[in-house]
SENU-299291 format. One record per atom (N, C-alpha, C, CB): x, y, z. Coordinates in steps of 0.2 Angstrom, whole numbers, plus 2048, in hexadecimal, padded with zeros to 3 digits. Each point is the difference from the previous one (the first is absolute). Glycine has a CB too. Example, Ala and Ser with C-alpha at 12.3 -4.5 7.8 and 13.67 -1.06 7.14 Angstrom:
2
8427E4827;7FC806800;804806800;7F77FA806;80780B7F6;804806801;7FC805803;8067FD7F6;
REM end
This chain:
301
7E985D7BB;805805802;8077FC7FF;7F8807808;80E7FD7F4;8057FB7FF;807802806;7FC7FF7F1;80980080E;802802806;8077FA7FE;7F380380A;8127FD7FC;8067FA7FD;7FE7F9802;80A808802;7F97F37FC;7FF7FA802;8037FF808;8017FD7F3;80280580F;8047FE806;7FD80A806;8107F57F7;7EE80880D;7FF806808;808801802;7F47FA806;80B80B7FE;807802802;8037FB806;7FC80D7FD;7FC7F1806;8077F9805;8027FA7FA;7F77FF80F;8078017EB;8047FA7FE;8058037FD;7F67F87FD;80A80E800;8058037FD;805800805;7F88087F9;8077FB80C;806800806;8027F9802;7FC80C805;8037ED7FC;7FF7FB801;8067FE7F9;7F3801808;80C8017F4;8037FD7FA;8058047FE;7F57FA7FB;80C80C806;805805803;8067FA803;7F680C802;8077F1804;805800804;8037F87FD;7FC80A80B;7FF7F17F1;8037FD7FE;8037FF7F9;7F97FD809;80A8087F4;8018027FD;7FC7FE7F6;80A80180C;7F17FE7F6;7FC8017F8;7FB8027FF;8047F97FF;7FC80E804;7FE8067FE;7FE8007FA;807805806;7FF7FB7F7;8008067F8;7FE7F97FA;80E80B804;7F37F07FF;7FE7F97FC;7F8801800;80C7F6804;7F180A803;7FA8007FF;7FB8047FF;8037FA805;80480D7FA;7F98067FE;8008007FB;7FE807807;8067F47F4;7FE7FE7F7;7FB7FE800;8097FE7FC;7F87FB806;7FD7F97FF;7F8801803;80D7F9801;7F280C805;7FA801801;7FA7FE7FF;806806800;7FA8007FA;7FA8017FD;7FF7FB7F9;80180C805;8027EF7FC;8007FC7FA;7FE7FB806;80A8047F5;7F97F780F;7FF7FC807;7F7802803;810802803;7EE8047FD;7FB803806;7FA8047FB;80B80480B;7F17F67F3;7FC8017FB;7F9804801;8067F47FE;7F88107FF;7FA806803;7F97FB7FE;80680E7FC;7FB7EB801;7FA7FB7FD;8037F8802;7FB80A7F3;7FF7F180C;8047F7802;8027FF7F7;7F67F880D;8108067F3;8027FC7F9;7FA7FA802;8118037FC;7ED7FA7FF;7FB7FA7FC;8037FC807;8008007EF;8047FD810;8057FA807;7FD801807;80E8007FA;7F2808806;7FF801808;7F97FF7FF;80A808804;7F37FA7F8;7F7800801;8007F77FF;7FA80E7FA;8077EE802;7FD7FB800;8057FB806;7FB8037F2;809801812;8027FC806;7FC801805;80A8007FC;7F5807806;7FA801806;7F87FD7FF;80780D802;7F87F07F7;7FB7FE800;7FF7F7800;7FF80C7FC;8077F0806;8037FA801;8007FE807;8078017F6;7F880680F;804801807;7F97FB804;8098107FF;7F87ED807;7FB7FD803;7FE808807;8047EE7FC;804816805;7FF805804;8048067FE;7FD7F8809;80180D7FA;8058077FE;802802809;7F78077F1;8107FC80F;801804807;7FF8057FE;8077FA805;7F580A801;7FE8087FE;803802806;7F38027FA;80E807806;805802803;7FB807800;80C7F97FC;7F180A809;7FA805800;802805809;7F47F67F8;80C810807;801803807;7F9801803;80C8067FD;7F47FA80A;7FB803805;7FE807802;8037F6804;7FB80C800;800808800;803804806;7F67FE7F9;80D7FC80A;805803803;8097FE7FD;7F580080B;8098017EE;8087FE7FA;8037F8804;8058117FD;7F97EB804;8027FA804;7FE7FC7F5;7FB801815;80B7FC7EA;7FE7FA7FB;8027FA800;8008077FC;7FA7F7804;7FE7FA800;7FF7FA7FA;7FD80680A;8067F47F6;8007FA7FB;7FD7FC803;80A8027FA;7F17FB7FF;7FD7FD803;8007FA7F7;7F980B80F;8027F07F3;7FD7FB7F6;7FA8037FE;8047F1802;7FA80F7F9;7FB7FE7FC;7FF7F87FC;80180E7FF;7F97F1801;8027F97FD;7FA7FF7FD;8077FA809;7F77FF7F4;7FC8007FA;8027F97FC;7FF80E7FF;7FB7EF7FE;8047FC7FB;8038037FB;7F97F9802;80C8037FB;8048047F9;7FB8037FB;8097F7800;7F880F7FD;7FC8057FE;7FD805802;7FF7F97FD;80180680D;7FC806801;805807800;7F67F8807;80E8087F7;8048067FF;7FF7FE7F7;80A80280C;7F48047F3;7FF8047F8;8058067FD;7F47FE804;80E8017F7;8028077FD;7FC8057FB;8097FB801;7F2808802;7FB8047F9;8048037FB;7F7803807;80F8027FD;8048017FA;806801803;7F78037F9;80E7FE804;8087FF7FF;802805809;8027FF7EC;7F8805816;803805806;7F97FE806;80880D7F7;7F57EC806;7FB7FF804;8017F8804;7F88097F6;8067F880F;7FF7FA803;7FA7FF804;80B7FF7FF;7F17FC800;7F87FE802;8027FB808;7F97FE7F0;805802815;8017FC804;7FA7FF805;80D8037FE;7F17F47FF;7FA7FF804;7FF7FC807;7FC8017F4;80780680F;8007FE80A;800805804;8087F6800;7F7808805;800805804;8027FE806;7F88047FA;80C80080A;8037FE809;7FB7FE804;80980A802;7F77F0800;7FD7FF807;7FD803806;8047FA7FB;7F8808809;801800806;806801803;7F77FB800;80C807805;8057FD804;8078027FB;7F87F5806;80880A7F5;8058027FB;803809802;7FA7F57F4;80C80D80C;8028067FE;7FE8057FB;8077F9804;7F98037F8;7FF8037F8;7F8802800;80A7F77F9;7EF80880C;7FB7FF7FF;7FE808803;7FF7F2801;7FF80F7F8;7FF806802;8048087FC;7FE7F780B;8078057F1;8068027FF;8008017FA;8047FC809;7FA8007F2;7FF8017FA;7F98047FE;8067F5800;7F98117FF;7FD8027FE;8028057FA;7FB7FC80C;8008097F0;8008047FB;806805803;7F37FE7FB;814802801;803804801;8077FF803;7F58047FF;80B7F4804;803800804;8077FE7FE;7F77FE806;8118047FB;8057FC7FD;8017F9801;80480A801;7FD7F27FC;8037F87FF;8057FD7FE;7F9800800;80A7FE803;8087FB7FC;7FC7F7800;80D809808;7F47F57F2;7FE7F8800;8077FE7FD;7F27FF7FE;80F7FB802;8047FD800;7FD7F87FE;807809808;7F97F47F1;7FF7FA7FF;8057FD800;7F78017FB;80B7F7807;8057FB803;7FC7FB7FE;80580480B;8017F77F1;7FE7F97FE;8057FC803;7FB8037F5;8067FC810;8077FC805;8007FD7FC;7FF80080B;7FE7F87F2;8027FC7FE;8058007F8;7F47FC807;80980B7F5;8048007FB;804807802;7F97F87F7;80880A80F;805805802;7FF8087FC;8087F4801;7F180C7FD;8008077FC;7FC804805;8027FD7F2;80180980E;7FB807803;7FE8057FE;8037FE806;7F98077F8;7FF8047FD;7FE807804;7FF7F77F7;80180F808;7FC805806;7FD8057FA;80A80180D;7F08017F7;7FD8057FE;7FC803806;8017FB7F6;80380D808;7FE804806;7FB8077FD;80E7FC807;7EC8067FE;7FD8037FC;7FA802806;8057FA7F3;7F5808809;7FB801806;7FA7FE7FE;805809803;7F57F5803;7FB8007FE;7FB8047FC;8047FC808;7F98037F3;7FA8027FE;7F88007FD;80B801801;7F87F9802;7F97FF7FF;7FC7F7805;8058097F2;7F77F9812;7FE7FC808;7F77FC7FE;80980C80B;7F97EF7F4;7F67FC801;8027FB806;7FA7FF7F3;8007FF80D;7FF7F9807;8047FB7FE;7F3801804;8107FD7F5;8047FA7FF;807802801;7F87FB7F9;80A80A804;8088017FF;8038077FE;8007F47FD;80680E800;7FF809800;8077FC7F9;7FC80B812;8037FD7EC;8048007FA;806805802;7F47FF7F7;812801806;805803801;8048037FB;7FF7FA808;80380B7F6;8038067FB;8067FD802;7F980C800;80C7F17FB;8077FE800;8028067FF;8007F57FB;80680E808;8038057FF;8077FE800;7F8807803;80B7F6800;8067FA7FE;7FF7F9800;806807804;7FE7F77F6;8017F97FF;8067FE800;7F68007FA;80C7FB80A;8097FE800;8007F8800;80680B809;7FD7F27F5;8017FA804;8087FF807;7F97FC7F2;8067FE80E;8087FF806;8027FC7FC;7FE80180E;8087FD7F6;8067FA7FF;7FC7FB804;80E806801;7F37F37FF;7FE7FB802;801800807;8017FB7F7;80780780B;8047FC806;7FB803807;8118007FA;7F17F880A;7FF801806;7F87FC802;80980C7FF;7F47F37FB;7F77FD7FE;8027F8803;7FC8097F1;7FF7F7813;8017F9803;7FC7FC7FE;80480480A;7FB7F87F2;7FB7FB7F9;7FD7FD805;8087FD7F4;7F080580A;7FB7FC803;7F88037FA;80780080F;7F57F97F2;7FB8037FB;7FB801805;8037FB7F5;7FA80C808;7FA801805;7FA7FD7FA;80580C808;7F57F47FE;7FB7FD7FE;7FB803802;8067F87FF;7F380B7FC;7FA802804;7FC7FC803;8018077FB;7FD7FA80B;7FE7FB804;7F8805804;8117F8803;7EA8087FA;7FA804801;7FD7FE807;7FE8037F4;8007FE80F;7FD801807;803803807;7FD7F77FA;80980E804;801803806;7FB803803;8098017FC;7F87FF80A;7FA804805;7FE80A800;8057F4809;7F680C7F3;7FF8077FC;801805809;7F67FB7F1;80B801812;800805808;8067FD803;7F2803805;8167FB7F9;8057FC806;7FF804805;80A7FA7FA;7F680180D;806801803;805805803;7FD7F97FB;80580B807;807800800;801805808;8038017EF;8057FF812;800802809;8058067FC;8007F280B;8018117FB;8058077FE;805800806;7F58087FB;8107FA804;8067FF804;80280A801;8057F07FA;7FD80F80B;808806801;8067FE7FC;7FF80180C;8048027F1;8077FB7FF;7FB7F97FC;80A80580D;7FD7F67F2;7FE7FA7FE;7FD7FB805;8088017F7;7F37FF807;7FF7FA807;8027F97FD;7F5806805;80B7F4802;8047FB7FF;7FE7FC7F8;8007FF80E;7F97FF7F4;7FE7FD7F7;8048037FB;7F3800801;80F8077FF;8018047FB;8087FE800;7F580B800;80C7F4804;80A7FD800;8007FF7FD;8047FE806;7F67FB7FC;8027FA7FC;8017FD7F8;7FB80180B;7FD8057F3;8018017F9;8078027FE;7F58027FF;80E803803;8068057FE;8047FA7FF;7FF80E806;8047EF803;8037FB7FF;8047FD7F8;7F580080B;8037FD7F3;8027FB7FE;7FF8027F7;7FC7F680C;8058117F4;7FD8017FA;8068027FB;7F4804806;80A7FA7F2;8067FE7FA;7FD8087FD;8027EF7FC;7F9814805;7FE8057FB;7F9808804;8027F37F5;80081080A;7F9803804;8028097F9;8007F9815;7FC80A7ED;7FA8057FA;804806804;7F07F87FC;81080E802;801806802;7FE8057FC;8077FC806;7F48097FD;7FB8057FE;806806803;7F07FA801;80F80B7FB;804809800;7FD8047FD;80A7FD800;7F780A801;7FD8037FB;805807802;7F37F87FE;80A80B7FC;804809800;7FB803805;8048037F1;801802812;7FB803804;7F98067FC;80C7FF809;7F68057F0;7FD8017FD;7FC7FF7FC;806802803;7F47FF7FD;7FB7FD7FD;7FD8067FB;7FD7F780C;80780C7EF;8008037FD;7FD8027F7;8067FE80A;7F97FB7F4;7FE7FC7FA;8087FE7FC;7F38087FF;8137FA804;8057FC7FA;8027F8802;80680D7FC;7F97F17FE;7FF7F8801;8077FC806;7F98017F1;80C80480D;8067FD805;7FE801807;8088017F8;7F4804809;7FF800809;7F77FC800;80A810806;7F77E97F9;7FB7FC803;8007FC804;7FD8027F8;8017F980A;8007FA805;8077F97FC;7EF805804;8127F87FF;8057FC7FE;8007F9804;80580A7FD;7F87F0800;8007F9806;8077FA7FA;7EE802808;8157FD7FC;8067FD7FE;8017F9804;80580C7FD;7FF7F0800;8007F9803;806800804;7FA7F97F8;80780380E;8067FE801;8027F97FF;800809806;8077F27FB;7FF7FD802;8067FA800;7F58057FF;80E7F6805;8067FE801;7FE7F9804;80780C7FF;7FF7F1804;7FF7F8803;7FA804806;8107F57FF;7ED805801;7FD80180A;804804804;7FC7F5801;80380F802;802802807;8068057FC;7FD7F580A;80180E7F1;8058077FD;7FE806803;8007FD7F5;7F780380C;7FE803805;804802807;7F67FC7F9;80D80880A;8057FD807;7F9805805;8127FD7FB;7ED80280B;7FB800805;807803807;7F57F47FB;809815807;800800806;7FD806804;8087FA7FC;7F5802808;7FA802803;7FB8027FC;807802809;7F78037F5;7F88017FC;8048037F9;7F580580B;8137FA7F4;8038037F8;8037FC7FD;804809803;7F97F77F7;8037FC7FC;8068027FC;7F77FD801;80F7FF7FB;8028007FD;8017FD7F9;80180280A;8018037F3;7FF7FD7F8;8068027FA;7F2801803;8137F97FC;8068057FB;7FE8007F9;8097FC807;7F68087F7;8008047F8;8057FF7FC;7FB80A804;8057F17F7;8037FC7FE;8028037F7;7FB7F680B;80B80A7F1;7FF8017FB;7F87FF7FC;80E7FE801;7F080A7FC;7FA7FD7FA;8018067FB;7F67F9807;8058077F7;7FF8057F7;802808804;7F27F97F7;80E808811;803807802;7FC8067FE;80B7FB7FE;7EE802802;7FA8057FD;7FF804809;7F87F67F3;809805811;7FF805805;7F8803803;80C8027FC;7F07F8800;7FA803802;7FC800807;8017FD7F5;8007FE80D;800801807;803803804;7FD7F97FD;80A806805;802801804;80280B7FE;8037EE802;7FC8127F8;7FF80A7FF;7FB801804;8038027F2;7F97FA80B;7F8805805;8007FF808;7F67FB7F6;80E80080D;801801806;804804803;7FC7F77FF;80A80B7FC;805804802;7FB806800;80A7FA7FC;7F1809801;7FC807802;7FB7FF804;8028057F6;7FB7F580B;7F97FD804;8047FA804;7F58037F7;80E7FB80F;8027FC802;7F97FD804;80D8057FF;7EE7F97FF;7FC7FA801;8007FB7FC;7F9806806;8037F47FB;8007FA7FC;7FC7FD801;8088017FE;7F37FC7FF;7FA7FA802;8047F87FF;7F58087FB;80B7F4808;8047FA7FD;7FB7FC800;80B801806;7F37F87F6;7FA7FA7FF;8057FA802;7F68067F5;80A7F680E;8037FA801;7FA7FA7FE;80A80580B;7F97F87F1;7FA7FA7FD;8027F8805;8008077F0;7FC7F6815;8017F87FD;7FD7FD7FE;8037FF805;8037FD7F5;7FF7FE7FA;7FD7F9801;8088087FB;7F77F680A;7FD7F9801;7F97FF802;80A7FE804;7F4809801;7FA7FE804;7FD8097FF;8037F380A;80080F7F1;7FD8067FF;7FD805802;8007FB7FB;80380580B;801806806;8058077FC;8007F480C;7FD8137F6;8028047FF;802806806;7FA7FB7F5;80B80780C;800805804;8048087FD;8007F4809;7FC8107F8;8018087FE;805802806;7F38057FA;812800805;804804802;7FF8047FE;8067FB802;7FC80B805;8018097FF;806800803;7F3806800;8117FE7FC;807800802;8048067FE;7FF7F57FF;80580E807;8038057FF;8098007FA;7F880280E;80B7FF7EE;8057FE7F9;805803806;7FA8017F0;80C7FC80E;806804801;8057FD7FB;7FD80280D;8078007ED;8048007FD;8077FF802;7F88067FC;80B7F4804;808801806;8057FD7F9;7FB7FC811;80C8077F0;8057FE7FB;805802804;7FB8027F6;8077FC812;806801802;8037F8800;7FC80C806;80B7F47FA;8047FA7FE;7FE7FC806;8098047F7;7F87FD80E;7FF7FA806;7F97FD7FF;80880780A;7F37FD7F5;7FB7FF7FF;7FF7FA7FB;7FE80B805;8047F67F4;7FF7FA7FA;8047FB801;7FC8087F7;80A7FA80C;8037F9800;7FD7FA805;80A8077FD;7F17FB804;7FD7F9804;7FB7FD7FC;80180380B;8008007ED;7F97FD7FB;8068027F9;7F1805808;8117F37F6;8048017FC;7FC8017F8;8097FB809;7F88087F4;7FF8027FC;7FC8077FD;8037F4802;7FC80C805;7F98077FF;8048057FF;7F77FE808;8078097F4;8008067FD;7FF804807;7FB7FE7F1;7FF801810;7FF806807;7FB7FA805;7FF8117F7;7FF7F180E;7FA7FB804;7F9807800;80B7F680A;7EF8057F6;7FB805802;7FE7FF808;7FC8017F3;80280380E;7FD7FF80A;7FB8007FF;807805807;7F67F77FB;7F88037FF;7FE7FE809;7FD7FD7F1;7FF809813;800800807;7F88007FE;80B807807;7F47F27FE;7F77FD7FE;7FB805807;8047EF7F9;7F9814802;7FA804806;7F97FC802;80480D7FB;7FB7F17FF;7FB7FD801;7FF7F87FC;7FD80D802;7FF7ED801;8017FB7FA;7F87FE800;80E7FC802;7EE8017FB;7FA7FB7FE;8027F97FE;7F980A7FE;8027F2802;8027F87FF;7F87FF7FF;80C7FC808;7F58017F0;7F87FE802;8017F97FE;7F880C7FE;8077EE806;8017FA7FD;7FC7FD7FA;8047FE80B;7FE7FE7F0;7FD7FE7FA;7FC8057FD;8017F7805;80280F7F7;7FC8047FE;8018027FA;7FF80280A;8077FB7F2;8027FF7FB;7F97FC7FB;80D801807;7F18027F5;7FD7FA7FA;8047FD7FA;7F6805803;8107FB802;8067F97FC;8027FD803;8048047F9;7FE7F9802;8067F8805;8068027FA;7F57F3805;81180A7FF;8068007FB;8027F9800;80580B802;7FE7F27F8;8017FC7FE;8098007FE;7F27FF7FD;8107FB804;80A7FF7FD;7FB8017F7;80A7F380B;7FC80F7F1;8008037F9;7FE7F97FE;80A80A800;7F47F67FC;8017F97F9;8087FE7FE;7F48077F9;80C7F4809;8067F97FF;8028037F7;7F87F280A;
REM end
């Protein structure tokens, strides 16, 4: 089903930052209905994919897929093979199934490229599920904090993990100290046109961009491509799943979080450079230690 490139929260979002009328050229040239050759032979280089899948009580959540290099496939130019499945304990478990909307997002920190492909389930076995590209975009680099990941096989096919109110202390601590974390959205409509799907996006800036008070986070929205994918879908669905990675000892903690959109001036002038700030009011958090099957690595010298 065809439909425009941009939903009406990005539309109104780009409205107010004035490139509207630029991006409802560029669109459909930019917001591809299939992967160009680059994007399929990149997702298939990737050691992990971020997915981006809602629950059924509309809560979305980000979470990894991982694999040695290869196990993401392209059968064909609107197709992508992916051979994993959520763990136990994972958000996403359960969640991937026939039919289901999905945002992935492949990230190569070390050479700064990302690509998205948002689309839906169609097809589910005991190894991994296949996914219908219905958009293909890439990003800008900025803001990619260079580290190489690495597949590292033996995670514990059952982690671990504790459940908080709010963020529990562990979970600070990750936010704390964290250069990058993941964020799942989606359209409230689940209609079939490709722009109201699921959406998982990166963030990311020095340590401690993230700002902490009490269970809300802070986060400034900083010049980018103004596609407004994210932050449209939350302007009509104001939840958000947040993933916080550590990149040392591969601990992972999920966030469920309520969005709040703020652009008053007292507010950004305590975050210089930011366009608008996001709020995100944390309802719920998990932590499962070492549950990552990677490790990150400094870039190649």
């Amino acid at each position: 089903m065809a439909g425009p490139s941009f939903h009406t929260g990005e539309q109104a979002l780009q409205a107010r930052a004035g490139s509207r009328e630029r991006l409802a050229e560029v669109g459909p040239r930019v917001i591809r209905p299939a992967m160009p050759e680059t994007h399929q032979a990149f997702f298939g280089q990737l050691p992990f994919v971020v997915v981006g899948a809602v629950d059924g009580d509309g809560q979305p959540w980000a979470s990894l897929l991982a694999g040695a290099p290869g196990f993401i496939t392209a059968p064909a130019d609107d197709r992508l093979h992916i051979a994993a499945r959520p763990p136990a304990g994972d958000p996403l478990e359960g969640l991937l199934e026939n039919g289901a909307r999905v945002g992935l997002l492949g990230i190569e920190a070390h050479t700064r490229r990302r690509n998205r492909a948002n689309g839906r389930v169609v097809a589910v076995d005991g190894a991994g599920i296949d996914v219908h590209v219905e958009q293909s975009f890439g990003n800008c680099p900025k803001y990619i904090q260079p580290r190489q990941a690495e597949y590292t096989p033996g995670r514990p096919a059952f982690p671990e993990h504790t459940d908080f109110t709010g963020l529990g202390e562990p979970v600070r601590a990750l936010v704390a100290a964290a250069d990058t974390f993941f964020i799942a959205s989606a359209h409230p409509d689940d209609d079939g046109l490709p722009a109201h799907g699921v959406d998982v996006s990166h963030r990311g800036g020095p340590a401690g961009f993230v700002r902490m008070d009490g269970d809300t986070l802070t986060v400034p929205d900083l010049a980018g491509n103004n596609y407004f994918n994210t932050l449209g879908n939350l302007l009509l669905a104001p939840r958000a799943g947040l993933l916080f990675i550590d990149f040392v000892r591969g601990d992972l903690a999920w966030l469920a979080a309520d969005a709040e959109i703020v652009d008053d001036e007292a507010a950004l002038a305590t975050f210089p450079e930011a366009r608008r700030l996001l709020r995100l009011h944390v309802r719920t958090s998990r932590l499962a230690r070492q549950a990552a099957a990677l490790r990150w690595q400094p870039p190649p010298a």
